[in-house]
PALUMTI-539350 format. One record per residue: x, y, z of N, C-alpha, C, O in turn; residue in one letter. Coordinates in steps of 0.1 Angstrom, whole numbers, padded with zeros to 4 digits, always signed. Layout:
BEGIN
XYZXYZXYZXYZA...
***
This chain:
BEGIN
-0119+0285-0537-0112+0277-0527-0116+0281-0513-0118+0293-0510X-0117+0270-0506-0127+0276-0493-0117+0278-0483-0107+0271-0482X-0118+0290-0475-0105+0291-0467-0102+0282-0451-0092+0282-0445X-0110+0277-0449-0105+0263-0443-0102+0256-0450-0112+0249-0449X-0097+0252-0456-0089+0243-0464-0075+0249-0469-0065+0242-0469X-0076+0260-0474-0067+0271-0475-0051+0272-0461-0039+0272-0461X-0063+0272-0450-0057+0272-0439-0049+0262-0434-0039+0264-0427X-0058+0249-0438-0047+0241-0432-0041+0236-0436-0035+0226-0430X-0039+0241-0448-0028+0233-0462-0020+0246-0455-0012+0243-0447X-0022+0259-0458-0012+0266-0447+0000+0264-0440+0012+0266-0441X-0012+0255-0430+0000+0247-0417+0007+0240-0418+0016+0239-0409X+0006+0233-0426+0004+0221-0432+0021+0224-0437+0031+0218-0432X+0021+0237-0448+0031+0238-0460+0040+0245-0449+0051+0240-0451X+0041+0256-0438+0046+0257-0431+0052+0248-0415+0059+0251-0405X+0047+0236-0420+0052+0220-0410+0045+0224-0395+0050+0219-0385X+0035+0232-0395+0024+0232-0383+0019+0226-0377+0016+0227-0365X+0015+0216-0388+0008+0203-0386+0009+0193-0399+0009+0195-0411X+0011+0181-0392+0009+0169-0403+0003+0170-0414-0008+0176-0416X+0010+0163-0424-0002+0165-0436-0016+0154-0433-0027+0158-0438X-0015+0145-0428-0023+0138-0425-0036+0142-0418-0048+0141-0421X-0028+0148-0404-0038+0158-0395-0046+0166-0405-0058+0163-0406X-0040+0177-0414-0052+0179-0421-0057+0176-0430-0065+0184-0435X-0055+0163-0435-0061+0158-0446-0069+0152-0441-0078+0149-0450X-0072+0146-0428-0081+0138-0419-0096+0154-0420-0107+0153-0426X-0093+0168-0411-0099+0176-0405-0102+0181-0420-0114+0183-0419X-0099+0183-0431-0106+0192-0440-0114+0180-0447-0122+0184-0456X-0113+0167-0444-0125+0154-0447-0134+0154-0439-0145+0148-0442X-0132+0161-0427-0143+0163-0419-0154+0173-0425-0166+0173-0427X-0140+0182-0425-0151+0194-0430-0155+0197-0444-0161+0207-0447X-0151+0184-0453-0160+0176-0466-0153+0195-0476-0162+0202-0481X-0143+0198-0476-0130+0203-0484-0118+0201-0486-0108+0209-0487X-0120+0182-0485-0107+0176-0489-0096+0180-0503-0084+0180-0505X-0108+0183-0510-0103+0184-0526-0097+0199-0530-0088+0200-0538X-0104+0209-0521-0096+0222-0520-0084+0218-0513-0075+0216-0521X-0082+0217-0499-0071+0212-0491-0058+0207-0502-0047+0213-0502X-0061+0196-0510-0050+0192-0520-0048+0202-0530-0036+0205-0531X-0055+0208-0537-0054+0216-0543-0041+0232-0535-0031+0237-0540X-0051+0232-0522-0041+0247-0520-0026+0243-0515-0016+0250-0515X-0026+0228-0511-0012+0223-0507-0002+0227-0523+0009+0231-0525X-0009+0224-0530-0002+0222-0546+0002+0234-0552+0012+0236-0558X-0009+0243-0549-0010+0256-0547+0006+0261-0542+0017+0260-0548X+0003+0265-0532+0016+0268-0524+0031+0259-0526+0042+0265-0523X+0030+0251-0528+0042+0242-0535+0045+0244-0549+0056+0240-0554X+0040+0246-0551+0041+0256-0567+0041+0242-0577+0043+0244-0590X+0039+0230-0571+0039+0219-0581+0027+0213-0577+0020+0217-0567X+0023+0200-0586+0017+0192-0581+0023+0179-0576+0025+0168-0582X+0024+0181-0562+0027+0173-0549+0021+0160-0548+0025+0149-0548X+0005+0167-0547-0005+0158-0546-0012+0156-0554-0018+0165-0560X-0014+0139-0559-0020+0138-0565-0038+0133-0565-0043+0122-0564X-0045+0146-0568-0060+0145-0563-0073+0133-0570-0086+0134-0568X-0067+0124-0576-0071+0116-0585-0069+0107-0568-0080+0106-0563X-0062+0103-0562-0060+0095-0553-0060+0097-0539-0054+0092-0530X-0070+0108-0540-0070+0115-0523-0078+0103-0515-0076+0100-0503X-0089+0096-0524-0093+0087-0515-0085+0076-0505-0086+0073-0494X-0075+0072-0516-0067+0061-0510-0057+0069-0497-0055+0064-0486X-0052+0084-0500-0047+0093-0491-0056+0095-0475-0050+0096-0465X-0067+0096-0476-0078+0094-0465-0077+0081-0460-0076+0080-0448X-0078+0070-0467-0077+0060-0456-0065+0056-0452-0062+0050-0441X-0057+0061-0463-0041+0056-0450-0044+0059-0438-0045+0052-0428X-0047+0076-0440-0044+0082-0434-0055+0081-0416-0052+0087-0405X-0064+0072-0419-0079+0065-0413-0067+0053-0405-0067+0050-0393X-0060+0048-0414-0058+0037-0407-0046+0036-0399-0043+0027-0392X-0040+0052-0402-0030+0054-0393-0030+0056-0380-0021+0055-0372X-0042+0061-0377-0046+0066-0365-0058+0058-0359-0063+0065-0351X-0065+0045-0361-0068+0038-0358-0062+0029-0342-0051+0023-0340X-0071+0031-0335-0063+0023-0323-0054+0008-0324-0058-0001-0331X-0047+0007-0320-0039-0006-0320-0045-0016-0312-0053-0013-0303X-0041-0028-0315-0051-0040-0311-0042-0039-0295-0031-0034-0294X-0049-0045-0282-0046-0044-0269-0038-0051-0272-0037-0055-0283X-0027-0054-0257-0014-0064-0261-0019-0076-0255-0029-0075-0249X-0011-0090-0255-0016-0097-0249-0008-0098-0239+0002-0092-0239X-0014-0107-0227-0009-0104-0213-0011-0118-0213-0020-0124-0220X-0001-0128-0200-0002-0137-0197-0012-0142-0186-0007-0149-0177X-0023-0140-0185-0032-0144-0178-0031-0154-0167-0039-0153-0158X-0018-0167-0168-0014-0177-0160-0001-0165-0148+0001-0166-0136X+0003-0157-0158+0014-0153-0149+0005-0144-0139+0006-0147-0127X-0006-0131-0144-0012-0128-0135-0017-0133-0124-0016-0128-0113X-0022-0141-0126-0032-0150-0114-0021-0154-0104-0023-0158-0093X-0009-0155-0111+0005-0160-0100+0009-0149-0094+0016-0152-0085X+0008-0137-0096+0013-0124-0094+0001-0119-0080+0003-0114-0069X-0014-0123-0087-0024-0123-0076-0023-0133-0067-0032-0132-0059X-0016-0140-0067-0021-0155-0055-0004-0149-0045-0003-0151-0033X+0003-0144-0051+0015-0139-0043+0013-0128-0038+0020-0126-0028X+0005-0117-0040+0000-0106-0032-0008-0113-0022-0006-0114-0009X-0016-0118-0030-0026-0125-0013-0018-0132-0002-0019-0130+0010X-0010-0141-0007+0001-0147+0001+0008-0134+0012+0005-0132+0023X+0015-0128+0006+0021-0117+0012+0008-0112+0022+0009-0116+0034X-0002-0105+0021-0012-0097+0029-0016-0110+0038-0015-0105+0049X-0019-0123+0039-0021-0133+0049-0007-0130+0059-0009-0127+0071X+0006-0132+0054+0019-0132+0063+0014-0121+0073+0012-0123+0085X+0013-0109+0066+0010-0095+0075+0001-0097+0081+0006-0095+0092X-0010-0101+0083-0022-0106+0092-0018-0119+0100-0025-0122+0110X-0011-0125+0098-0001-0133+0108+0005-0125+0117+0005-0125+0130X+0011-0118+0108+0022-0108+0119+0016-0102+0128+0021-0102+0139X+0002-0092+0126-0006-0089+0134-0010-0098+0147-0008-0094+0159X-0015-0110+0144-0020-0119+0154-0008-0118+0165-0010-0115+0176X+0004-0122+0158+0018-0123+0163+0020-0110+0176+0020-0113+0188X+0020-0102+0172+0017-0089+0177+0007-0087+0187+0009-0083+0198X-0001-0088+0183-0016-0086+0196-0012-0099+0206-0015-0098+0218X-0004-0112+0203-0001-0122+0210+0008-0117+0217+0005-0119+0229X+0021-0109+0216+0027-0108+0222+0025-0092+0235+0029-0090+0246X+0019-0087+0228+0011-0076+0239+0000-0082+0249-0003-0073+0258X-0005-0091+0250-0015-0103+0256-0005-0101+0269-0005-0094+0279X+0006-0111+0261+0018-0116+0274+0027-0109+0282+0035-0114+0289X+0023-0090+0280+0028-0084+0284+0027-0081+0298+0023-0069+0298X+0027-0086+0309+0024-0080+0323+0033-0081+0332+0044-0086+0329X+0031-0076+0344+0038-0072+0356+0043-0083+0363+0034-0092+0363X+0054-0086+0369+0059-0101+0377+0059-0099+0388+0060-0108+0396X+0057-0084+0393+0064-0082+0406+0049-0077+0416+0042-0067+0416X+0049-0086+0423+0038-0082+0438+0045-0078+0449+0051-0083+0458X+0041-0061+0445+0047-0057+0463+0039-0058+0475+0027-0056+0475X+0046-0061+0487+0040-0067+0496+0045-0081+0499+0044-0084+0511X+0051-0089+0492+0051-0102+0492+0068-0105+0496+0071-0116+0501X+0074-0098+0495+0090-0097+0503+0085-0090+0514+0087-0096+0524X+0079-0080+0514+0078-0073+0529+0070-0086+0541+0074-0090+0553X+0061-0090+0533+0054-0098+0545+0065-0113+0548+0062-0117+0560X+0075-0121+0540+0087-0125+0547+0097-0123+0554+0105-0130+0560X+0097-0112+0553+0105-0100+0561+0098-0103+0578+0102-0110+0587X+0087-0093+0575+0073-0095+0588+0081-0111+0596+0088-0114+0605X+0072-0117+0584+0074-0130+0590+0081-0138+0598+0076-0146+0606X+0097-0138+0595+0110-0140+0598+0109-0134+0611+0108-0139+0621X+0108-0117+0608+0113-0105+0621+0107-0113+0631+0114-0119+0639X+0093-0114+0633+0084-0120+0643+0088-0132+0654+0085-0132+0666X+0096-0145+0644+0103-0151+0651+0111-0153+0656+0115-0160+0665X+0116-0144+0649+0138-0136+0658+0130-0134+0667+0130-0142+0676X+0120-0123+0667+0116-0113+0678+0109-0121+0691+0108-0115+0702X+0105-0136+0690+0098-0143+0701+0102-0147+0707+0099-0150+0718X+0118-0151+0696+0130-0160+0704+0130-0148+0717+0125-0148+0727X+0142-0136+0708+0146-0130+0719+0138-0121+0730+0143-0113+0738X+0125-0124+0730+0115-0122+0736+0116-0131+0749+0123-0129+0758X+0105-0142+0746+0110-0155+0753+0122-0154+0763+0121-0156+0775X+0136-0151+0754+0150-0152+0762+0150-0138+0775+0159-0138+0783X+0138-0129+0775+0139-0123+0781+0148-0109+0776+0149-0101+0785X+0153-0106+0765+0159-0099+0758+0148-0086+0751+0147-0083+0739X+0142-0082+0762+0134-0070+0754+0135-0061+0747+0129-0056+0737X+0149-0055+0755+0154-0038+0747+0155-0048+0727+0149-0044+0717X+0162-0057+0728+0166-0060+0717+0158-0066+0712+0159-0063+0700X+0147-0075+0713+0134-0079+0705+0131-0064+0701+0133-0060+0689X+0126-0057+0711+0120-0044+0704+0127-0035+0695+0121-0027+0688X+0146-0037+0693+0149-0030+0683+0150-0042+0668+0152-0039+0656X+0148-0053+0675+0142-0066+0663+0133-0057+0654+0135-0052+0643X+0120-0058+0665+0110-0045+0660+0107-0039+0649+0103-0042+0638X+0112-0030+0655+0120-0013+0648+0126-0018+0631+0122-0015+0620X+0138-0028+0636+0143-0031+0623+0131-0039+0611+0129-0035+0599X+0125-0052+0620+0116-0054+0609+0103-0045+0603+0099-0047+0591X+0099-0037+0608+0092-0024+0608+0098-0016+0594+0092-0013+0583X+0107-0016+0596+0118-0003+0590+0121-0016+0573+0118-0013+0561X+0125-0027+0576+0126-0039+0564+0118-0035+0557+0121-0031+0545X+0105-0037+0563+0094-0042+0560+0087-0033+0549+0080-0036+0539X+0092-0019+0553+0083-0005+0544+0093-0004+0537+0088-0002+0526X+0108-0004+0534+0112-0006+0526+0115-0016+0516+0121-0013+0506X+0109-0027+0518+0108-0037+0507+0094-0032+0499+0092-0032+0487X+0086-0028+0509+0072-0021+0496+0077-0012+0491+0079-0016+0479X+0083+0000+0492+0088+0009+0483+0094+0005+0477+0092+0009+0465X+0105-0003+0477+0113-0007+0465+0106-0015+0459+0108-0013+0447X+0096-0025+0461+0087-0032+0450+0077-0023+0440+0072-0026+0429X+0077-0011+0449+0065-0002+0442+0073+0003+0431+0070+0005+0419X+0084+0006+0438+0095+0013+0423+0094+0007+0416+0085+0010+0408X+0100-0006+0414+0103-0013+0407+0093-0019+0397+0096-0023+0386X+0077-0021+0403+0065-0023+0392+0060-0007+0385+0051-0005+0377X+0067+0002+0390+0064+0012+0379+0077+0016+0369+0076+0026+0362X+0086+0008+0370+0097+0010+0363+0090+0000+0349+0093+0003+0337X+0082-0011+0353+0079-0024+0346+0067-0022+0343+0063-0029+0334X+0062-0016+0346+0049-0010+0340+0052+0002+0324+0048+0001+0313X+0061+0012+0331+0068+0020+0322+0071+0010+0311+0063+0011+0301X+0079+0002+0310+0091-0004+0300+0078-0017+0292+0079-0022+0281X+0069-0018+0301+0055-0025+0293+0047-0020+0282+0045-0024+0271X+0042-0008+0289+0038-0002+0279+0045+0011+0273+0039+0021+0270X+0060+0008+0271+0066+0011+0261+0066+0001+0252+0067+0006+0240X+0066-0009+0252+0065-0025+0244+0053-0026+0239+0051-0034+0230X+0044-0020+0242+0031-0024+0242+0028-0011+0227+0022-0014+0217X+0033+0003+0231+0033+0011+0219+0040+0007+0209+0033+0008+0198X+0051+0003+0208+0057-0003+0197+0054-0006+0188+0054-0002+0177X+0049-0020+0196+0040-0030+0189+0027-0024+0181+0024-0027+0170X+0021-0016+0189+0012-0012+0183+0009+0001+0170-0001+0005+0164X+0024+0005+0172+0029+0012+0161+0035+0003+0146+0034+0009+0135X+0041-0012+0148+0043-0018+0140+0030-0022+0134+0029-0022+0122X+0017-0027+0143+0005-0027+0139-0001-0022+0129-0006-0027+0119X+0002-0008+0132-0004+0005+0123-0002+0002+0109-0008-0002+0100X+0012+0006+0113+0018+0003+0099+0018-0009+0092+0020-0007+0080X+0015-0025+0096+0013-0033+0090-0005-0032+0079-0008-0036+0068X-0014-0023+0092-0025-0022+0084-0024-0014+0073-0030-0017+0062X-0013-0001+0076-0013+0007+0063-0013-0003+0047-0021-0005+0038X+0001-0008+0050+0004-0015+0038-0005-0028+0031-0004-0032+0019X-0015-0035+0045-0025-0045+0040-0035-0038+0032-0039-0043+0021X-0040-0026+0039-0049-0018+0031-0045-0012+0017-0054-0006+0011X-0034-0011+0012-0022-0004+0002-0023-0020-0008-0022-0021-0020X-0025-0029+0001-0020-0040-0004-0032-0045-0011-0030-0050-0022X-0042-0045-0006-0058-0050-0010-0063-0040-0022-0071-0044-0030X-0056-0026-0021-0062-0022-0032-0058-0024-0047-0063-0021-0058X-0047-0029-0044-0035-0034-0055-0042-0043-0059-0046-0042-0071X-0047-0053-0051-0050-0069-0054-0064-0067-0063-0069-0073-0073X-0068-0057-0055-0080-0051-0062-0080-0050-0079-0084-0056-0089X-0073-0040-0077-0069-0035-0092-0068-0046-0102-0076-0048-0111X-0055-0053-0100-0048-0065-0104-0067-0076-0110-0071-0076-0121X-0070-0079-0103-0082-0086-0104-0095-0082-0110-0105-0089-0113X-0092-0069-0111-0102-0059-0123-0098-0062-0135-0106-0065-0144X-0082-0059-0136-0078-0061-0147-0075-0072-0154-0076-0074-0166X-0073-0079-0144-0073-0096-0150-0086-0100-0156-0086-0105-0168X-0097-0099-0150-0109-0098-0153-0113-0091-0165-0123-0095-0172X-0107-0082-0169-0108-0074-0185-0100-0083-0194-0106-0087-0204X-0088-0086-0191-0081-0093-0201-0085-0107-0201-0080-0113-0211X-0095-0114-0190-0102-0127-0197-0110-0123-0208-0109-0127-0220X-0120-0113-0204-0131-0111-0214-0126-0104-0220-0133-0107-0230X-0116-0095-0226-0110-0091-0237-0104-0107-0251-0105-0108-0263X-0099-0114-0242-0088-0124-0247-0100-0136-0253-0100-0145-0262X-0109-0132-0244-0124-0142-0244-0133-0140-0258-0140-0148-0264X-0130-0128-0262-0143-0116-0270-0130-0122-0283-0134-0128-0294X-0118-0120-0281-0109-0125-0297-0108-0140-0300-0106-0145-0311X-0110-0149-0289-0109-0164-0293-0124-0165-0302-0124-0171-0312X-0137-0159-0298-0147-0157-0302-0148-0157-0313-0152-0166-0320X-0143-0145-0316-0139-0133-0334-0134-0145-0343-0139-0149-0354X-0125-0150-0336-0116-0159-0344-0122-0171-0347-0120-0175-0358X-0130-0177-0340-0137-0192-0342-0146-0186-0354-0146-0192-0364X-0154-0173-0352-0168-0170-0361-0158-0168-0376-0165-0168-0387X-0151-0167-0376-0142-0164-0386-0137-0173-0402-0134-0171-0414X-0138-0186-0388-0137-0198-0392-0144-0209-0392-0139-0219-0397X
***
C-alpha cells in the first residue's frame, strides 16, 4: 500500500478532508485503488466498495465541474446602460450650466460714475452762485463738491471689492461643484465601461449556447 494513498485516506478517516477531495488527488496520483483500500482499512469494514471506484471518480468529476453561467437579461442590461448614460449627459448639462453661470458672473458697479454727477451738479450750483457774485460760498460749493466727489470713489471702490470678493466666492463654488461633478462622470464612465464589457460577454456567451443548441438539433 503506497503511503500517499495511505495518507489521504488518513485525512480522509479523520474528516480532514472530503472523501471526494481525496478520491479525486490519489486518481491523480494513479493510487486510487490503495486509497479505497486503506479507507476500509482503517474503518475496519468494507465501506467502500472498490468494484465501483470508477463510477466513485466520476461523481466525484462531476461534482466539481464548473456550473453553467447564469442567464442575465440582456434587454434589461442595455436599459441599465442607456440609464447610466442618461444620468452622465444630465451631469455634463450641469457642467455647461455651471460654466454658464460663472460666464455671468461680473462687476455692476463703475466707480467714478456717481462722483462725476456729483462734479457735475457741484459745477452748476457753483456758477449760479458764482455769477450771483456769492464767492466765499461758491468756493465752499467747491470744497463740498471736491470732498462729494472723492468720497463717492471710495465708497464705489469699496463697494466693487466687496463684489469682486462675493464673485469670486461664487465663482469657487461653482467650480468646486464642477470638480466633483467630474469625479463622479469619470466614476460613472468606468461603470458604463464595465457594464458594456460585460454585456458584450453575455451576448457572445448567450450567442456560443443558441449555437450549441441549434448544432444539436
Amino acid at each position: 500500500m503506497k503511503s500517499a494513498a495511505f495518507n489521504l485516506a488518513f485525512k480522509v478517516h479523520r474528516n480532514e478532508m472530503p472523501f471526494t477531495e481525496g478520491l479525486l488527488k490519489s486518481f491523480e496520483a494513479e493510487v486510487h485503488h490503495d486509497y479505497i483500500e486503506a479507507l476500509n482499512s482503517l474503518a475496519g469494514e468494507v465501506r467502500y466498495d472498490i468494484e465501483k471506484i470508477d463510477a466513485l471518480i466520476e461523481e466525484a468529476q462531476q461534482g466539481v465541474q464548473p456550473s453553467k453561467k447564469p442567464k442575465y437579461d440582456i434587454n434589461l442590461l442595455r436599459e441599465e446602460i442607456a440609464g447610466l448614460k442618461k444620468n452622465r449627459s444630465e451631469m455634463n448639462e450641469t457642467i455647461k450650466s455651471l460654466e454658464g453661470r460663472i460666464a455671468v458672473l461680473k462687476t455692476t458697479i463703475a466707480p467714478g460714475v456717481n462722483a462725476f454727477f456729483i462734479v457735475l451738479v457741484g459745477i452748476v450750483i457753483l456758477m449760479i452762485f458764482y455769477l450771483l457774485n456769492l464767492k466765499m460760498l461758491a468756493l465752499a460749493i467747491l470744497v463740498g463738491v471736491l470732498i462729494g466727489g472723492g468720497a463717492s470713489v471710495m465708497y464705489d471702490l469699496d463697494a466693487l471689492k466687496k463684489q469682486q470678493k462675493d464673485i469670486d466666492r461664487k465663482k469657487q463654488k461653482f467650480r468646486e461643484q464642477m470638480s466633483e461633478i467630474d469625479q463622479d462622470i469619470d466614476k460613472l464612465t468606468q461603470t458604463i465601461q464595465e457594464k458594456e464589457e460585460f454585456l458584450r460577454s453575455v451576448e457572445s456567451d448567450q450567442g456560443d449556447e443558441s449555437k450549441e443548441f441549434a448544432s444539436e438539433y
